[in-house]
C-alpha positions as CSV (number, residue, x, y, z in Angstrom):
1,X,16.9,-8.1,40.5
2,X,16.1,-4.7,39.2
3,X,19.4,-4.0,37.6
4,X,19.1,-7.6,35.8
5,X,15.1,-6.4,35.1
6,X,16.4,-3.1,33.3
7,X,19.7,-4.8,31.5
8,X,17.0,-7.3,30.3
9,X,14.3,-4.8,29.1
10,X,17.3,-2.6,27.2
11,X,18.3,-5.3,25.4
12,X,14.9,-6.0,24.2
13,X,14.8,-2.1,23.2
14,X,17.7,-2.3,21.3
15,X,16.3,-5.1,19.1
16,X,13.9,-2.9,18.2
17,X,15.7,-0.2,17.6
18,X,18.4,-2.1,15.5
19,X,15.1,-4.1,13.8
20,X,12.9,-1.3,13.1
21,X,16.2,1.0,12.0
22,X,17.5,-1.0,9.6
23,X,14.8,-2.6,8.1
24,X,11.5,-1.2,9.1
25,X,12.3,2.9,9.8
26,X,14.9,3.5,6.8
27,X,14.2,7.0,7.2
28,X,12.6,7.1,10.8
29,X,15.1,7.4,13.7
30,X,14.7,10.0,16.2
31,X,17.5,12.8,15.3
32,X,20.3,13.3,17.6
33,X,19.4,17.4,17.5
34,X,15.6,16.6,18.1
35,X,15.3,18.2,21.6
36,X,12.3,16.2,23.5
37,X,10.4,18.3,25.6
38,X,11.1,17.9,29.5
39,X,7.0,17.8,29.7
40,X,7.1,14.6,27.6
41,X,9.7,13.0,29.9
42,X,7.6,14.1,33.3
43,X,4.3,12.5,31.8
44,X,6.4,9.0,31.2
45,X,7.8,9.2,34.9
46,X,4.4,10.5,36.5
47,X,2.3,7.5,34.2
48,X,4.7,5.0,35.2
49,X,4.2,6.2,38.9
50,X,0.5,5.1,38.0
51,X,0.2,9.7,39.0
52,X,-1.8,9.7,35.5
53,X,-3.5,7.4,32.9
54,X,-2.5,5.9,29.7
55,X,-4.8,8.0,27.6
56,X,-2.6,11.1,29.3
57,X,0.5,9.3,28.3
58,X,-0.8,8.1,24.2
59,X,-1.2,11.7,24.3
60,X,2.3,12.4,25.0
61,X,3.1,9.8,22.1
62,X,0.5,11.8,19.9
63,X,2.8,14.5,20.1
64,X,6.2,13.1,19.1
65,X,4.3,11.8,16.1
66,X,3.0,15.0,15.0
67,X,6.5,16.3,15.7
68,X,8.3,14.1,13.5
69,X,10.4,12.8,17.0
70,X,8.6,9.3,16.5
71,X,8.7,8.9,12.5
72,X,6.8,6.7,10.7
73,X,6.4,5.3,7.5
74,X,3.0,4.2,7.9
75,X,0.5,4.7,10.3
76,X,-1.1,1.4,11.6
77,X,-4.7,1.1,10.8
78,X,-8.0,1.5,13.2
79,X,-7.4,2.2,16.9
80,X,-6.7,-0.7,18.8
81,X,-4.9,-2.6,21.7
82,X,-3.7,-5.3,23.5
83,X,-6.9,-5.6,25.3
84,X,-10.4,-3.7,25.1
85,X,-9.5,-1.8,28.2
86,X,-5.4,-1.2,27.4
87,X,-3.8,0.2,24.6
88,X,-0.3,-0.1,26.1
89,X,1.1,-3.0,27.4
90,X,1.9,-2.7,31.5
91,X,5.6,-3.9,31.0
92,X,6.0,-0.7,29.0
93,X,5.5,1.5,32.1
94,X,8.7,0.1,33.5
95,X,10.3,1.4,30.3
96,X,8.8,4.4,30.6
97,X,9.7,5.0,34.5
98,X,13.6,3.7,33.8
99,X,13.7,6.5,30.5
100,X,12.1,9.0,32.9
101,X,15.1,8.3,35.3
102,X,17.9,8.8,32.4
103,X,18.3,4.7,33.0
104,X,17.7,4.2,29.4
105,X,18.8,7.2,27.0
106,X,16.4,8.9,24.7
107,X,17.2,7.2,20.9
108,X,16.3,3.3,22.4
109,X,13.3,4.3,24.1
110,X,12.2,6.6,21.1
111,X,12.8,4.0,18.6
112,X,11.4,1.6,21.0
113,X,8.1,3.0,20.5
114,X,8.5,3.4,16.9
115,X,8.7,-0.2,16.2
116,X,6.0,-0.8,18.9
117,X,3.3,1.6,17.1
118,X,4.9,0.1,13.9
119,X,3.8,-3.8,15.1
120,X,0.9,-2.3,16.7
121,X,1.8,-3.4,20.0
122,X,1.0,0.3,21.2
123,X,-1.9,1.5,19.7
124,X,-2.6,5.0,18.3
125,X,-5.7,6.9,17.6
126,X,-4.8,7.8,13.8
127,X,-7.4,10.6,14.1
128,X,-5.0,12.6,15.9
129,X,-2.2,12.1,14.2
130,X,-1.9,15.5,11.5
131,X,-0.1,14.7,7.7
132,X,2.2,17.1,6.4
133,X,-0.1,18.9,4.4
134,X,-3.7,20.2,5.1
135,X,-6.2,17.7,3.7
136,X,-8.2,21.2,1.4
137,X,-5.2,21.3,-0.4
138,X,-4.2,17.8,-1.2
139,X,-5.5,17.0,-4.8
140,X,-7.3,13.3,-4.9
141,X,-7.3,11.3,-8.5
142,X,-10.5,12.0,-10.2
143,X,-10.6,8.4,-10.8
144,X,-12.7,8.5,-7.5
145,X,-15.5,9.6,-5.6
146,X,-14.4,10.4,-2.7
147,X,-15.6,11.9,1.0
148,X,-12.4,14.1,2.9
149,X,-14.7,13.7,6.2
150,X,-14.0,10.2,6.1
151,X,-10.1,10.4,5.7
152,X,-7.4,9.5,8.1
153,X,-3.3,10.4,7.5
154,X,-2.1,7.3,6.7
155,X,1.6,8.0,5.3
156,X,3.9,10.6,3.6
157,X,5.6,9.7,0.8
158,X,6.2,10.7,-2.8
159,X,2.5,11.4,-2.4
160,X,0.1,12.1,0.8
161,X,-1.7,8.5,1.4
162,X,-5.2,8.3,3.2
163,X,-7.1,5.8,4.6
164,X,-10.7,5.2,4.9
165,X,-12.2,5.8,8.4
166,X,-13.3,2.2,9.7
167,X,-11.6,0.4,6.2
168,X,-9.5,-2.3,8.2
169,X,-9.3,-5.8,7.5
170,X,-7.6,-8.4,9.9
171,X,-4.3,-9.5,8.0
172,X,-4.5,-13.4,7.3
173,X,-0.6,-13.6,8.0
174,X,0.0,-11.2,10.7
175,X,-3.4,-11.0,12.3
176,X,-2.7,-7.0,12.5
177,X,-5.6,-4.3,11.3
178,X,-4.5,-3.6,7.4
179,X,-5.9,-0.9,5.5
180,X,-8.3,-2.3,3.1
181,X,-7.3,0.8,0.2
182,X,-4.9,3.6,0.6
183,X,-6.0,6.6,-1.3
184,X,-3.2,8.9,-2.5
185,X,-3.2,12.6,-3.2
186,X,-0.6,15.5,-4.7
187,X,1.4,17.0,-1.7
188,X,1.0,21.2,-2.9
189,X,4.6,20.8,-1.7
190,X,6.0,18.8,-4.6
191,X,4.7,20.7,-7.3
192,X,8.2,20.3,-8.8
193,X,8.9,16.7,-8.3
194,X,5.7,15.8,-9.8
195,X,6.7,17.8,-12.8
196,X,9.7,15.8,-13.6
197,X,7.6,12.2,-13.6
198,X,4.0,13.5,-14.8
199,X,2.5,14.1,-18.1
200,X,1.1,16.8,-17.6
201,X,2.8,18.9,-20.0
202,X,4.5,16.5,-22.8
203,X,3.3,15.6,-26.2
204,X,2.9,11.7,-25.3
205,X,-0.3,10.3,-25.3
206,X,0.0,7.6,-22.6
207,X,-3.2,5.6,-21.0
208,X,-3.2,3.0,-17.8
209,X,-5.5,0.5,-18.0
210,X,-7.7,-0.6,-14.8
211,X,-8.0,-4.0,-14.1
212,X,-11.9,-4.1,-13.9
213,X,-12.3,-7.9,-14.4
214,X,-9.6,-8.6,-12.2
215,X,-11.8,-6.7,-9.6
216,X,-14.6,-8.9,-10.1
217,X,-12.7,-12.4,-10.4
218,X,-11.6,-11.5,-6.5
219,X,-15.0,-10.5,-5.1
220,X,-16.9,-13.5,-3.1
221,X,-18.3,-15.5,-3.9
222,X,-16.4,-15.8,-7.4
223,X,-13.4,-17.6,-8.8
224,X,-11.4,-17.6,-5.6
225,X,-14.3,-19.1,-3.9
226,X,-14.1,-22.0,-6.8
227,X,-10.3,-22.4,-6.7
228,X,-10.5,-23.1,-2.9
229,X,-13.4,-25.9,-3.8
230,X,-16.2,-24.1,-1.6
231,X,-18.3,-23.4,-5.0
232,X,-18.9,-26.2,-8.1
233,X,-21.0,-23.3,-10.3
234,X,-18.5,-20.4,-9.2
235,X,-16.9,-19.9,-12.6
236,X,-19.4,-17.6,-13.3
237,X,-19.7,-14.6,-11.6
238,X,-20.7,-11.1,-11.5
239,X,-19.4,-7.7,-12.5
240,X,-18.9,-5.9,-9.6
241,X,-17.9,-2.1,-8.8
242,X,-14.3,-1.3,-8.8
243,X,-12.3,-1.1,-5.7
244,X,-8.9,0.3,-4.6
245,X,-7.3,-3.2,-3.1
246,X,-4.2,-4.6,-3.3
247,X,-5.3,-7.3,-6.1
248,X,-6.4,-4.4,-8.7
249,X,-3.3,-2.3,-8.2
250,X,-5.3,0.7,-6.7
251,X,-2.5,2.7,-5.8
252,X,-0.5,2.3,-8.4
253,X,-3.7,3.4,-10.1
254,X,-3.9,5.9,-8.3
255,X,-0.6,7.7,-9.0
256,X,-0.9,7.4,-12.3
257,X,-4.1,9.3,-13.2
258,X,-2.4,11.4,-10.6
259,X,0.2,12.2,-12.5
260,X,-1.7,12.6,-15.9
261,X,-2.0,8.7,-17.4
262,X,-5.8,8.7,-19.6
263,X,-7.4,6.2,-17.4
264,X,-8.8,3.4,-19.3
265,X,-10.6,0.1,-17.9
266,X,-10.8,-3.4,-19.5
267,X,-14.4,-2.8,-20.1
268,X,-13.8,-0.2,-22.4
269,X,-10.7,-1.9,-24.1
270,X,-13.2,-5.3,-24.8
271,X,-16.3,-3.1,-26.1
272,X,-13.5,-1.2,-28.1
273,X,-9.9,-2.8,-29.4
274,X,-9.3,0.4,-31.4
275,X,-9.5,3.0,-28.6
276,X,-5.8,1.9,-27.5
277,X,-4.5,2.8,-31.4
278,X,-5.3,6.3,-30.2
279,X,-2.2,5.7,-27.3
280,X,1.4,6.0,-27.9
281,X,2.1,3.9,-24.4
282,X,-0.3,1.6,-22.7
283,X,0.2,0.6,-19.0
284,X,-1.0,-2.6,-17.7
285,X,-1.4,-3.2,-13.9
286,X,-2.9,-6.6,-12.4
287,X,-5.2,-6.9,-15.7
288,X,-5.2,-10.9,-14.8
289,X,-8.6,-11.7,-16.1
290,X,-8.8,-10.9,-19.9
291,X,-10.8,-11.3,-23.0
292,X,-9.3,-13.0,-25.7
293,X,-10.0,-9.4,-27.6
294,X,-8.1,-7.5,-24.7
295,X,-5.6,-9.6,-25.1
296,X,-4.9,-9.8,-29.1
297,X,-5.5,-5.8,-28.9
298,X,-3.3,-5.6,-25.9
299,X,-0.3,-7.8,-27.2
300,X,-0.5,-5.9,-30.7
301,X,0.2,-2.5,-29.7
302,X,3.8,-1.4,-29.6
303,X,4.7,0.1,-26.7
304,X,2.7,-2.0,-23.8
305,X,4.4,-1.6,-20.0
306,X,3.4,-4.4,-18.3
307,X,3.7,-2.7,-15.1
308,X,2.8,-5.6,-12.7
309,X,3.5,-9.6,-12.7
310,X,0.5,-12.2,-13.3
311,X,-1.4,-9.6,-16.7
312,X,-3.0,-11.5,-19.3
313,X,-2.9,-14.5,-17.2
314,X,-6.5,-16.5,-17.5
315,X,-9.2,-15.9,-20.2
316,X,-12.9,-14.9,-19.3
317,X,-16.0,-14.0,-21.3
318,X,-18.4,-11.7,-20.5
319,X,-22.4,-11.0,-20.7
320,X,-22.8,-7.7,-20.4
321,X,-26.4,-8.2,-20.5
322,X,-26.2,-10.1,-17.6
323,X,-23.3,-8.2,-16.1
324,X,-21.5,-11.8,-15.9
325,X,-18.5,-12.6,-16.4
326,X,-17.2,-16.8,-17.1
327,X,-13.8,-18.1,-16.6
328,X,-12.5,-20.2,-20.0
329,X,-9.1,-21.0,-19.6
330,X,-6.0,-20.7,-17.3
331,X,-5.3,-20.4,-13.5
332,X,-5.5,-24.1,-13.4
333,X,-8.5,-23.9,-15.0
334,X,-10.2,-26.7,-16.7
335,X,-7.3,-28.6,-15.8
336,X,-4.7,-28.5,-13.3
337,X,-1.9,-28.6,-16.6
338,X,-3.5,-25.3,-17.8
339,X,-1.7,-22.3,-16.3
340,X,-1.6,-19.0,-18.5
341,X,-5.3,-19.4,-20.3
342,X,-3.3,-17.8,-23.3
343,X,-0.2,-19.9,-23.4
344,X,1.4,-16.4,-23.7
345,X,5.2,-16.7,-23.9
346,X,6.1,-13.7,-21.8
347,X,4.0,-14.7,-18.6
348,X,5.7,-13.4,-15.9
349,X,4.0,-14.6,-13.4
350,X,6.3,-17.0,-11.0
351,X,7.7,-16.1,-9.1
352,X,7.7,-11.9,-10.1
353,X,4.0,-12.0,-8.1
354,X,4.8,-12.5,-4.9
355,X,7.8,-10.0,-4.6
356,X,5.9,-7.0,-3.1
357,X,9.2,-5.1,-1.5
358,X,11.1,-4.8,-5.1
359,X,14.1,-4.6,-3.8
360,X,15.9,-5.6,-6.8
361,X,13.6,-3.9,-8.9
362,X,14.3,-4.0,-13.1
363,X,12.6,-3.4,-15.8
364,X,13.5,-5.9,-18.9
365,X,12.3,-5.2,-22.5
366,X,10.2,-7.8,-24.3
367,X,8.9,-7.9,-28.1
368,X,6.0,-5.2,-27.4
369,X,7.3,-3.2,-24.4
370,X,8.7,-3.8,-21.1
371,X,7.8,-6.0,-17.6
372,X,8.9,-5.8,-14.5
373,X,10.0,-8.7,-11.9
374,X,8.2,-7.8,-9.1
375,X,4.7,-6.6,-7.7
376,X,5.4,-2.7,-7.6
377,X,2.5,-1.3,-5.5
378,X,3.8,-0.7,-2.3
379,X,6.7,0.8,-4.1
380,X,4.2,4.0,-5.1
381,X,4.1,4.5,-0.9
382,X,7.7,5.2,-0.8
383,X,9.9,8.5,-1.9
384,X,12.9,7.9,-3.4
385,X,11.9,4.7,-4.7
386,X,8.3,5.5,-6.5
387,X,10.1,8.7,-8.4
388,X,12.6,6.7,-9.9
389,X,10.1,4.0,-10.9
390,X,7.9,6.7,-12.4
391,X,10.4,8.6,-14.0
392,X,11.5,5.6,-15.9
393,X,7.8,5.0,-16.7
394,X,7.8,8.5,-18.2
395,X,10.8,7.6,-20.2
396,X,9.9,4.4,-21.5
């Protein structure tokens, strides 16, 4: 029974393994040279003997992570577990007590985990889990405010990624902890890269525009809470502070005024047309909700990247005595027929905005600039992939 027990169990492993190799982990397999310490291996056999407790054992998983023997791309969000009392599943102390025993060999069990912490099955206390380099010498956009006490190593990319202490949200789809913003800072380290994609040091005068109203048109109650018919007079709603989510392209943000971009905001753009003449490139994000001024100031300059499906999509007005802002046209808005509020020819919105992993990236020229087919923010989280993007953006 045992033997069948174990044959079962390894296959299971090697699912993972194969899963969270090839797709998940691109760059995160344990290396064949990485020598695990023999303590690591004693604490799996002695917690599996029920000799110790799990928190002695997550401990022991702390440590590969800070050692780079677990690797991964992003560090779940929050602390959390199975249970309010376990952290680690019980069947995974048979695993542990077989690896122990050299009955299942060091890459499978350590990728194993990987995927585990990955689908936060396992869960880790990302307190403890150090970045690669010290948080005093990471350099934050001045875009924000922000407090380093309250920072937790997220990921390590192109740029160091942090997220906020306690700023988790329960994922509608997967039902895991999600980081509610990612804030991303220059890695001391890569001085050099950041040189060949910033503009730093190059005559081009080059601004990226925040999607302020965008912000607001997602806040509740607002137009989301209209569209889903829980609100008749929701049309209307207010200007609220900016945030770093998903929907307003924080991190792409981010990077940018990282990097060097002016940041501008649509506020600014809808008080004043004329302040984008002073630009010889203009970057878009998820600029969604527009003025009609935005958008005839927007669509006339000459060099526009349209960084990110779904821009220029529905018109709004707004009272800025009243900090209000009203939706006039488009997103299905007054009627069902009515899509982009600015019957713009190049809307790019379907089905470009629901590609978040860019895998066939491009970049495709259109009468004022250029647009991309897919939603690009994750793509600033990765290496390889967010320099070449930005280096292109540089080029453009």
């Amino acid at each position: 029974m045992k033997n069948f027990q174990i044959q079962f169990l390894i296959s299971i492993l090697l699912s993972f393994s194969i899963i969270s190799s090839s797709i998940l982990f691109p760059n995160s397999l344990a290396q064949e040279d990485t020598q695990i310490p023999s303590w690591i291996t004693n604490v799996s056999g002695w917690w599996a003997d029920d000799l110790i407790s799990e928190k002695e054992f997550l401990a022991a998983i702390e440590y590969l992570i800070n050692n780079n023997i677990i690797s991964l791309a992003t560090m779940p969000c929050g602390t959390f577990g199975t249970s309010s009392t376990e952290s680690v599943p019980s069947w995974v102390k048979n695993a542990a007590g077989w690896w122990a025993n050299d009955e299942i060999d060091d890459d499978t069990f350590i990728n194993a985990l990987t995927y585990l912490i990955k689908e936060q099955i396992i869960s880790v206390d990302n307190k403890k889990i150090i970045g690669n380099a010290p948080i005093e010498d990471v350099y934050f956009s001045p875009a924000w405010v922000l407090d380093k006490s309250k920072l937790i190593f997220a990921e390590s990319g192109l740029f160091e990624a942090y997220g906020i202490e306690g700023g988790c949200f329960v994922h509608p789809e997967t039902g895991n902890l999600t980081w509610t913003a990612i804030l991303l800072g220059l890695d001391p380290n890569k001085v050099e890269l950041y040189n060949e994609i910033s503009v730093w040091n190059t005559p081009q005068k080059a601004a990226v525009v925040y999607p302020s109203f965008t912000s607001s048109a997602y806040a509740e109650p607002g137009f989301y809470t209209y569209y889903r018919g829980e609100c008749d007079d929701c049309t209307t709603t207010k200007l609220v502070p900016s945030s770093l989510t998903y929907n307003t392209s924080g991190i792409g943000h981010q990077a940018l005024t990282l990097l060097g971009y002016t940041p501008l905001n649509d506020i600014e753009i809808d008080k004043n047309p004329d302040i984008l003449k002073q630009f010889d490139k203009i970057i878009m994000l998820h600029n969604e909700y527009v003025t009609r001024t935005m958008f005839d100031a927007i669509t006339n300059h000459p060099n526009v990247i349209y960084l990110y499906p779904n821009a220029l999509y529905a018109e709004i007005e707004v009272d800025y005595v009243e900090q209000t802002m009203t939706l006039i046209r488009g997103h299905n808005y007054p009627e069902d027929k009515i899509k982009n509020g600015f019957d713009w020819e190049f809307d790019n919105t379907h089905p470009a905005e629901y590609d978040s992993k860019c895998e066939t990236m491009q970049i495709y020229k259109i009468t004022n600039g250029w647009m991309t087919n897919c939603y690009p923010e994750n793509v600033f989280l990765k290496y390889s992939q967010a320099f070449e993007l930005l280096k292109t953006i540089k080029d453009l």
